[in-house]
PDB file with SEQRES, HELIX, SHEET and CRYST1 records, atoms N, CA, C and O in Angstrom:
SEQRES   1 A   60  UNK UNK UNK UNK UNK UNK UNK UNK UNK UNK UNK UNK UNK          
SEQRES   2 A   60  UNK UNK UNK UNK UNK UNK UNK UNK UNK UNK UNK UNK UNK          
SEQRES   3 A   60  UNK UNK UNK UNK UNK UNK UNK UNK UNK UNK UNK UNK UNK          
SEQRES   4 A   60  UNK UNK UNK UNK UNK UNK UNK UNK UNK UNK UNK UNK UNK          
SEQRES   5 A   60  UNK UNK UNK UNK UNK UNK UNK UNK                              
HELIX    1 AA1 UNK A   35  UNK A   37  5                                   3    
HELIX    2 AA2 UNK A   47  UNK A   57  1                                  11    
SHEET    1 AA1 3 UNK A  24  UNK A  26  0                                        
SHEET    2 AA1 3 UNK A  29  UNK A  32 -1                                        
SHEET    3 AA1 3 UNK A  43  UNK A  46 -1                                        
CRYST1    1.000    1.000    1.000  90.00  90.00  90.00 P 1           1          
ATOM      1  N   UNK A   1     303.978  83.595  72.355  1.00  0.00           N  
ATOM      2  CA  UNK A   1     302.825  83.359  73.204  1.00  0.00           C  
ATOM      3  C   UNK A   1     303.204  82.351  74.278  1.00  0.00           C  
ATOM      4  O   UNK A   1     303.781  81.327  73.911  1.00  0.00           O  
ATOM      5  N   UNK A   2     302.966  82.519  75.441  1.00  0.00           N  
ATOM      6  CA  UNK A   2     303.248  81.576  76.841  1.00  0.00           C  
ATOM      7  C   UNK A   2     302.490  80.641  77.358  1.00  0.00           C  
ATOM      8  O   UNK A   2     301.547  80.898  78.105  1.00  0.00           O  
ATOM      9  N   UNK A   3     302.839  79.448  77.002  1.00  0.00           N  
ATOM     10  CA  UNK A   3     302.096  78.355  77.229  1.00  0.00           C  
ATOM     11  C   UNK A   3     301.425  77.869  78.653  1.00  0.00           C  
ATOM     12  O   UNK A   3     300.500  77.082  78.854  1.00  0.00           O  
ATOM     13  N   UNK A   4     302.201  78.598  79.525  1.00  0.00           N  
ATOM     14  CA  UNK A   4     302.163  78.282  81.102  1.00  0.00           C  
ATOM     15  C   UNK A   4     301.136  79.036  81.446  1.00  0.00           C  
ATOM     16  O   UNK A   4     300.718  80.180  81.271  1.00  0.00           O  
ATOM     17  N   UNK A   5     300.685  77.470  82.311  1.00  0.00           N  
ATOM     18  CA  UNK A   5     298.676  77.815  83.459  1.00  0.00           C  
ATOM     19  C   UNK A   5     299.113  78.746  84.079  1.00  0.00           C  
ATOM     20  O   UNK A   5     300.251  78.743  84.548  1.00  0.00           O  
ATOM     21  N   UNK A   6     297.976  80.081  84.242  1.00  0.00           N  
ATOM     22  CA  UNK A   6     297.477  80.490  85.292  1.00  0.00           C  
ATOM     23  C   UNK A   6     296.750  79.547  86.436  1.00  0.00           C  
ATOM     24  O   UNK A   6     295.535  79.480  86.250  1.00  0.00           O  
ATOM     25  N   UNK A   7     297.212  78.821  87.550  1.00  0.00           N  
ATOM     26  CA  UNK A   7     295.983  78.377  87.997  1.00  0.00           C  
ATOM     27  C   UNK A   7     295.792  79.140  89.410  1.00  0.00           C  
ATOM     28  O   UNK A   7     296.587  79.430  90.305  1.00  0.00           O  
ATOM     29  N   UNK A   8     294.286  79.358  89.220  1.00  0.00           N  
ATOM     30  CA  UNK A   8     293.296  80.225  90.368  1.00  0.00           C  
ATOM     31  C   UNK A   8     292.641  78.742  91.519  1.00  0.00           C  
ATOM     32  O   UNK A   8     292.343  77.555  91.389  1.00  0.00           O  
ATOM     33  N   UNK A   9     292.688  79.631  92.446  1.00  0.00           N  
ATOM     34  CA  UNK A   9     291.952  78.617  93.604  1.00  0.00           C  
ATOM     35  C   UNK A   9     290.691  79.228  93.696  1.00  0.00           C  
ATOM     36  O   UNK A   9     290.491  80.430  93.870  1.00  0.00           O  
ATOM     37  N   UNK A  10     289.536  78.011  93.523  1.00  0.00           N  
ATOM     38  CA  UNK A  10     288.229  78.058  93.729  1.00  0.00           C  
ATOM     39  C   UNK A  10     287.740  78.974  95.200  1.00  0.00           C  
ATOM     40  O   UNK A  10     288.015  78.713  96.371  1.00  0.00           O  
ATOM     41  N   UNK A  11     286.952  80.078  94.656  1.00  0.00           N  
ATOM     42  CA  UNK A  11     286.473  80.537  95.655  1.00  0.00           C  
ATOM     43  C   UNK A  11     285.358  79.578  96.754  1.00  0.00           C  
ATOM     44  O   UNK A  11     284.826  80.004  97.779  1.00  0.00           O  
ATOM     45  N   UNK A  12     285.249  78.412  96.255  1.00  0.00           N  
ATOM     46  CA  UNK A  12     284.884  77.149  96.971  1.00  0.00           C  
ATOM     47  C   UNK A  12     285.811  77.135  98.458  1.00  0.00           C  
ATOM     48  O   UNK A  12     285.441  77.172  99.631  1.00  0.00           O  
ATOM     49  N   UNK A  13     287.109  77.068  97.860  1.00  0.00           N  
ATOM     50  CA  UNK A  13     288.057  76.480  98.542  1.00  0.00           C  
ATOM     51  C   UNK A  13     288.044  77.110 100.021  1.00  0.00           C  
ATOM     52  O   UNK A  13     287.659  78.280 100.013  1.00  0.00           O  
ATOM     53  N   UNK A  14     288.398  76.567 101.381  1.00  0.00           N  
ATOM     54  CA  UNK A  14     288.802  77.192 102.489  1.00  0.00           C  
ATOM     55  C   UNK A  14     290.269  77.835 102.477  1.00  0.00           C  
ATOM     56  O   UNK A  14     291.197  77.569 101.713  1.00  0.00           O  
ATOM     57  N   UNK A  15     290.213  79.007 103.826  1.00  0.00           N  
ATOM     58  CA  UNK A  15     291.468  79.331 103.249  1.00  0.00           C  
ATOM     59  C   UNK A  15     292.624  78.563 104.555  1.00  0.00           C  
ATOM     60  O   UNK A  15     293.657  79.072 104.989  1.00  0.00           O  
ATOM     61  N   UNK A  16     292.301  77.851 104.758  1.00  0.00           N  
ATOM     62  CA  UNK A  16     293.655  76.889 105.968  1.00  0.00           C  
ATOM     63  C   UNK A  16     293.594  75.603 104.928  1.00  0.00           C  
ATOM     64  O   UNK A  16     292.993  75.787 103.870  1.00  0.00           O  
ATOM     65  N   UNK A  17     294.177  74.332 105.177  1.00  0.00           N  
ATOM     66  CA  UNK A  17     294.229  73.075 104.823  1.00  0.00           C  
ATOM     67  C   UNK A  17     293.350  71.939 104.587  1.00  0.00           C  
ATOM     68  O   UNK A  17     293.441  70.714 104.518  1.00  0.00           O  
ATOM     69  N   UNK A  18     292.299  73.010 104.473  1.00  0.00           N  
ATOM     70  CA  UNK A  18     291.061  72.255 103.734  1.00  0.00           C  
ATOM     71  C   UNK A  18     291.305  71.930 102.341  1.00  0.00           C  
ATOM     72  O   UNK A  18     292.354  72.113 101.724  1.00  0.00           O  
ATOM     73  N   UNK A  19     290.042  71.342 101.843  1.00  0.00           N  
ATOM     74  CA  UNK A  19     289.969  71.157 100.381  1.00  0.00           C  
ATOM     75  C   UNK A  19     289.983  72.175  99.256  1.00  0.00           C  
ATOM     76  O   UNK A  19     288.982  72.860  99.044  1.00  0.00           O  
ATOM     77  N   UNK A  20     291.068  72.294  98.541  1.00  0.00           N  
ATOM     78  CA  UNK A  20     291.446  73.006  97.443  1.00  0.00           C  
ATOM     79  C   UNK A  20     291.415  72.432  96.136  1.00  0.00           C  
ATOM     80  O   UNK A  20     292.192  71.508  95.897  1.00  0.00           O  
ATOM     81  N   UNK A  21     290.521  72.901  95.130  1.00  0.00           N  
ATOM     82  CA  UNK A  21     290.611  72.896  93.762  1.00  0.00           C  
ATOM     83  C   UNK A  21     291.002  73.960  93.158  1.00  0.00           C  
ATOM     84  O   UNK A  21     290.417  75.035  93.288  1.00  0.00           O  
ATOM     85  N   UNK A  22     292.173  73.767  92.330  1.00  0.00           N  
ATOM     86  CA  UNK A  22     292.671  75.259  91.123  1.00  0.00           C  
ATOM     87  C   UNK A  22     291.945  74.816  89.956  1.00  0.00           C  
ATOM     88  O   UNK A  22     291.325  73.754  90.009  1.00  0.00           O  
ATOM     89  N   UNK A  23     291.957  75.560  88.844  1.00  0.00           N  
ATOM     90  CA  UNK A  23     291.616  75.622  88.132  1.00  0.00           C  
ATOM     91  C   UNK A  23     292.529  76.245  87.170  1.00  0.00           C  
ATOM     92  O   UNK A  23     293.307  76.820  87.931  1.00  0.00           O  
ATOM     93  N   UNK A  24     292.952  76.509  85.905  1.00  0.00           N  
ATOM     94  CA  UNK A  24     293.566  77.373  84.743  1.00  0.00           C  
ATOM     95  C   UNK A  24     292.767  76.885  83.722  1.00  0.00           C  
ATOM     96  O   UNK A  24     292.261  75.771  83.583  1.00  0.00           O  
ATOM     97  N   UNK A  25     292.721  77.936  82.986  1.00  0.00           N  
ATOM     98  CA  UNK A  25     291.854  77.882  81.378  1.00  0.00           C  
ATOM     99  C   UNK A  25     293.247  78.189  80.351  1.00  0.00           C  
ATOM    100  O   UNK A  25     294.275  78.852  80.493  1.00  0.00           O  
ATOM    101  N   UNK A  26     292.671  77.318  79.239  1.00  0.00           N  
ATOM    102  CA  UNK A  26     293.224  77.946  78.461  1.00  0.00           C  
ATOM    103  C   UNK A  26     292.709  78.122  76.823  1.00  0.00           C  
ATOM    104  O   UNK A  26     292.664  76.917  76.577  1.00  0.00           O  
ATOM    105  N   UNK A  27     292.505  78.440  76.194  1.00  0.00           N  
ATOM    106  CA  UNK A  27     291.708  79.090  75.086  1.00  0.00           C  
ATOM    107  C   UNK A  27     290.451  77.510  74.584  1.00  0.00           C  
ATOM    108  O   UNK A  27     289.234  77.688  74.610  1.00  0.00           O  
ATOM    109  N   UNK A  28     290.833  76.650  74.334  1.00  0.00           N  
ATOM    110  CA  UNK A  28     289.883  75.514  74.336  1.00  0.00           C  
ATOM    111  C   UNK A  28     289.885  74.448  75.062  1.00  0.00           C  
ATOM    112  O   UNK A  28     289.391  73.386  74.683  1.00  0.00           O  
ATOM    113  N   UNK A  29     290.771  74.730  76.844  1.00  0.00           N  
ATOM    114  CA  UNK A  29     290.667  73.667  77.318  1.00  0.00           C  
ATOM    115  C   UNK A  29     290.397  74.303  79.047  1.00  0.00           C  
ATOM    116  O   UNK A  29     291.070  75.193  79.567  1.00  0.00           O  
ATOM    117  N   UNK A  30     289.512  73.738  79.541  1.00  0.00           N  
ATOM    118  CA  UNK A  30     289.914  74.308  81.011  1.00  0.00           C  
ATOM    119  C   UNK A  30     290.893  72.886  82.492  1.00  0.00           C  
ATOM    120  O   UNK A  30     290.661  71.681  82.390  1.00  0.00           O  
ATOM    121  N   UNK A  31     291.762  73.388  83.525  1.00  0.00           N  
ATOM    122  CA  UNK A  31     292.613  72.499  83.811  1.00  0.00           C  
ATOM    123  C   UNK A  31     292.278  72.572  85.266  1.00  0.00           C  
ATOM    124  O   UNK A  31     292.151  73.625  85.891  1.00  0.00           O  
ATOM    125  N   UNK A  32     292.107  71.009  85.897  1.00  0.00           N  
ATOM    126  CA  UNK A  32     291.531  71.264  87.818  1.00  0.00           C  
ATOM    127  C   UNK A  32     292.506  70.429  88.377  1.00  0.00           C  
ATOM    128  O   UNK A  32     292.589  69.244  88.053  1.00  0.00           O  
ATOM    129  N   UNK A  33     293.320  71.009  89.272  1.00  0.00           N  
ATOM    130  CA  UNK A  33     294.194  70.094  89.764  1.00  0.00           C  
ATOM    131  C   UNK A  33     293.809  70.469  91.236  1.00  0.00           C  
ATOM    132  O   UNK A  33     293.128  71.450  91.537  1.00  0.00           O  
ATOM    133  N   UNK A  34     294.440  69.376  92.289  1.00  0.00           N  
ATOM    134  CA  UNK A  34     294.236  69.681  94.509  1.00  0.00           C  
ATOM    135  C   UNK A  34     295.080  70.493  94.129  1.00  0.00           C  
ATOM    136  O   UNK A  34     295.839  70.154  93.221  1.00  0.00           O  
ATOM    137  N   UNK A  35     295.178  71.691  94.672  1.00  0.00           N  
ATOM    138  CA  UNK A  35     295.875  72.936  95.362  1.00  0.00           C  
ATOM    139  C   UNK A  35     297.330  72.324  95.869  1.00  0.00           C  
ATOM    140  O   UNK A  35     298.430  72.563  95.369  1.00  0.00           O  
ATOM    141  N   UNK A  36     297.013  71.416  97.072  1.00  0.00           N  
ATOM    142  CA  UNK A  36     297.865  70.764  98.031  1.00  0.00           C  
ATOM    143  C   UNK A  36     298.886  69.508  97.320  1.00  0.00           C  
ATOM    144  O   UNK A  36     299.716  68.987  98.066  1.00  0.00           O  
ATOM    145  N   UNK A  37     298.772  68.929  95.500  1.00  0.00           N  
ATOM    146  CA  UNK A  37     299.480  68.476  94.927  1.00  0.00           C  
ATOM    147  C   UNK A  37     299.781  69.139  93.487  1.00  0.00           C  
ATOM    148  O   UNK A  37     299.534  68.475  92.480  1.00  0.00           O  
ATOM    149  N   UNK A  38     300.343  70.519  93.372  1.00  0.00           N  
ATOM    150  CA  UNK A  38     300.311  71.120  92.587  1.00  0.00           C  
ATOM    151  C   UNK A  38     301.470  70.617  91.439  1.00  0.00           C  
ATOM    152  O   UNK A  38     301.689  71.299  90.437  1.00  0.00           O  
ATOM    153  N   UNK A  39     302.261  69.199  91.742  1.00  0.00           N  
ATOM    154  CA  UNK A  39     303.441  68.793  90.326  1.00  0.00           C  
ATOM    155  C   UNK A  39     302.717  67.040  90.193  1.00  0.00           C  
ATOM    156  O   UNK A  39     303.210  66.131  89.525  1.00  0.00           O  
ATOM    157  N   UNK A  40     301.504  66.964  91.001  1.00  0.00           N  
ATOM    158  CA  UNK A  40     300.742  66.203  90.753  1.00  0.00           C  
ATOM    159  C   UNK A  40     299.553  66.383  89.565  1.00  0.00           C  
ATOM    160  O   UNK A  40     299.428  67.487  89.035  1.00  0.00           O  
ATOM    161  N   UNK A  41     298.510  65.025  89.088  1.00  0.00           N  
ATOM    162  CA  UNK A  41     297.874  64.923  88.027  1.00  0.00           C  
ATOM    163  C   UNK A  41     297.492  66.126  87.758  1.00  0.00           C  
ATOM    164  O   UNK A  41     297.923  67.029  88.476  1.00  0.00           O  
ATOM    165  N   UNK A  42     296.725  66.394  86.822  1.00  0.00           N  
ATOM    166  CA  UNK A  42     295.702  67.555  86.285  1.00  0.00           C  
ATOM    167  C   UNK A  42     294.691  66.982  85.176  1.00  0.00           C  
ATOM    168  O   UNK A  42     295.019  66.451  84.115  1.00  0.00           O  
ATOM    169  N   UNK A  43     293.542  67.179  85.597  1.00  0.00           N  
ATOM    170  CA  UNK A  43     292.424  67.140  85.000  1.00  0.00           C  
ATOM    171  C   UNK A  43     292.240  68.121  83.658  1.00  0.00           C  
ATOM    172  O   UNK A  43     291.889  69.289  83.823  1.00  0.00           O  
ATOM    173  N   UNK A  44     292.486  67.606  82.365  1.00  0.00           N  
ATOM    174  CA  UNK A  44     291.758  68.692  80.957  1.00  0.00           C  
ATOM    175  C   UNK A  44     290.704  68.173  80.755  1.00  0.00           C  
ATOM    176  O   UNK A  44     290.466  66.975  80.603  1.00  0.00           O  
ATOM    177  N   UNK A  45     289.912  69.168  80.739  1.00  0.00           N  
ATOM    178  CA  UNK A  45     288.428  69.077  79.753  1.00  0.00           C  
ATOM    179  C   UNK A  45     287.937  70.058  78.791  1.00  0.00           C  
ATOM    180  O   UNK A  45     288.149  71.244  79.044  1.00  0.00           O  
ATOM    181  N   UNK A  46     287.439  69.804  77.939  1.00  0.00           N  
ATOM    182  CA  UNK A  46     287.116  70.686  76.543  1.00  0.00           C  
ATOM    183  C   UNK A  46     286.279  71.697  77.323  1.00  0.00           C  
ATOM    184  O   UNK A  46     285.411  71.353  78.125  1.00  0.00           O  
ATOM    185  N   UNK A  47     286.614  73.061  77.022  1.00  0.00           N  
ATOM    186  CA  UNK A  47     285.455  74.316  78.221  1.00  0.00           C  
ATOM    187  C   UNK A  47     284.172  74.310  77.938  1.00  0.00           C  
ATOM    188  O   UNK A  47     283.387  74.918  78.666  1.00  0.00           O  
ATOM    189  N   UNK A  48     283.740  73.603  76.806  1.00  0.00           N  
ATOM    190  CA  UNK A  48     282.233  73.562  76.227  1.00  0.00           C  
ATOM    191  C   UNK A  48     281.720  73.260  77.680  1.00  0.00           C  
ATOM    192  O   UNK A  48     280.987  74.017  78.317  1.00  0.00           O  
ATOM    193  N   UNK A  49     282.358  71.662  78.261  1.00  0.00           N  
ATOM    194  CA  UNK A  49     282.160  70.656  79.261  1.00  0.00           C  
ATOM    195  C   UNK A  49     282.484  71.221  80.204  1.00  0.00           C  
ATOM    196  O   UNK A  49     281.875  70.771  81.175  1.00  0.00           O  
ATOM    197  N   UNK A  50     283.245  72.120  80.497  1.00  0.00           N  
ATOM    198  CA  UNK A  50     283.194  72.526  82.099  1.00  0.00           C  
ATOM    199  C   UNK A  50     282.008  73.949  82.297  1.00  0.00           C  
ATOM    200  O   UNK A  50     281.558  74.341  83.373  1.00  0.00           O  
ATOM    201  N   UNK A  51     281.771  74.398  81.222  1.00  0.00           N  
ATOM    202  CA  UNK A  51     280.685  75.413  80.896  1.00  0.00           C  
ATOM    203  C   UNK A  51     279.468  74.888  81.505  1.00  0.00           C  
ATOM    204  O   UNK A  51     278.706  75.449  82.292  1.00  0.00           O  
ATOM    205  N   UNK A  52     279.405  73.455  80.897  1.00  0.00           N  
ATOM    206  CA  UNK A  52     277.688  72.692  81.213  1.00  0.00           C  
ATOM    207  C   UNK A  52     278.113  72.214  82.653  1.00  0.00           C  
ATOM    208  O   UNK A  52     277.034  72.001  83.206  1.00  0.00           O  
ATOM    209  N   UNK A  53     278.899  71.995  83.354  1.00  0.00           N  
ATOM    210  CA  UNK A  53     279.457  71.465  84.562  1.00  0.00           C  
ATOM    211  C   UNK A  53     279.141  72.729  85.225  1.00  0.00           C  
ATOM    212  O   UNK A  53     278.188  72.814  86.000  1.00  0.00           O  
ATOM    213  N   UNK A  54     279.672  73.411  85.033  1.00  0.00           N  
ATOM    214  CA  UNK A  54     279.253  74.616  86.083  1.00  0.00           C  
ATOM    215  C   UNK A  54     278.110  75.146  86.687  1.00  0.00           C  
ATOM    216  O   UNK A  54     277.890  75.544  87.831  1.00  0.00           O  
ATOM    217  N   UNK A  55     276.997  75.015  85.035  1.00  0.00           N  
ATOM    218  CA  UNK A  55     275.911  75.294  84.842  1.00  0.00           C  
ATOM    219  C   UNK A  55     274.980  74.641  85.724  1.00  0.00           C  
ATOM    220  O   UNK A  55     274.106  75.278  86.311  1.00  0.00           O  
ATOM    221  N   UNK A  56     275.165  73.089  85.873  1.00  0.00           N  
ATOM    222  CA  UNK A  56     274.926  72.153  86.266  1.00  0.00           C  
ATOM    223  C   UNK A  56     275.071  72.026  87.607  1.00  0.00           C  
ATOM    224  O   UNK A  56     274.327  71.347  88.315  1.00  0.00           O  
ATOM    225  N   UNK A  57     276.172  72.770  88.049  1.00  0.00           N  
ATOM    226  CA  UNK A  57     276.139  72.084  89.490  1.00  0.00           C  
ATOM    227  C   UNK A  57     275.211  73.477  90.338  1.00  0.00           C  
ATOM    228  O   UNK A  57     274.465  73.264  91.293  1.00  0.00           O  
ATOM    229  N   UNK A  58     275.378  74.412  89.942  1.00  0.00           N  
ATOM    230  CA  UNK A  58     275.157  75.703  90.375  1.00  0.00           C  
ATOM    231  C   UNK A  58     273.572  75.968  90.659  1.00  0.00           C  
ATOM    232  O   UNK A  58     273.143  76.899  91.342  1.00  0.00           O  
ATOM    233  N   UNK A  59     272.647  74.802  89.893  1.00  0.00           N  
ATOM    234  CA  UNK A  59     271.311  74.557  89.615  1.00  0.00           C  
ATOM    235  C   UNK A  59     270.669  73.944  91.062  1.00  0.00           C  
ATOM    236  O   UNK A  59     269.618  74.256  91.622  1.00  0.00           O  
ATOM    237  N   UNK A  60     271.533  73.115  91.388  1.00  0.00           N  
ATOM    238  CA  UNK A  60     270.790  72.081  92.111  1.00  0.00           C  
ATOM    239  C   UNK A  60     271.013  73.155  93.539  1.00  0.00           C  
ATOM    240  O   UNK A  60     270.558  72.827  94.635  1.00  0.00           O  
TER     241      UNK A  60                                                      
END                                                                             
């Protein structure tokens, strides 16, 4: 089994040198890193939490 992210760019994102968020999931964790520093940090959060995050922002 292959441990290595898929990461997808937010259909948020612009497509020139604007602001980019990726994203990769992976079975109990989802991962958000800038597009534009991709061997830079990465954000994990448990997907329960990006589930209610989504939910959440999509409301307002």
């Amino acid at each position: 089994m292959s441990t290595e992210l898929i990461w997808l760019k937010s259909s948020y994102s612009g497509g020139a040198a604007g602001d980019c968020v990726e994203v990769a999931t992976h079975p109990h964790t989802v991962h958000v890193r800038d597009s534009k520093r991709p061997q830079g940090p990465a954000l994990a959060v448990p997907a329960v939490a990006w589930a209610q995050f989504v939910v959440f922002t999509s409301v307002g």
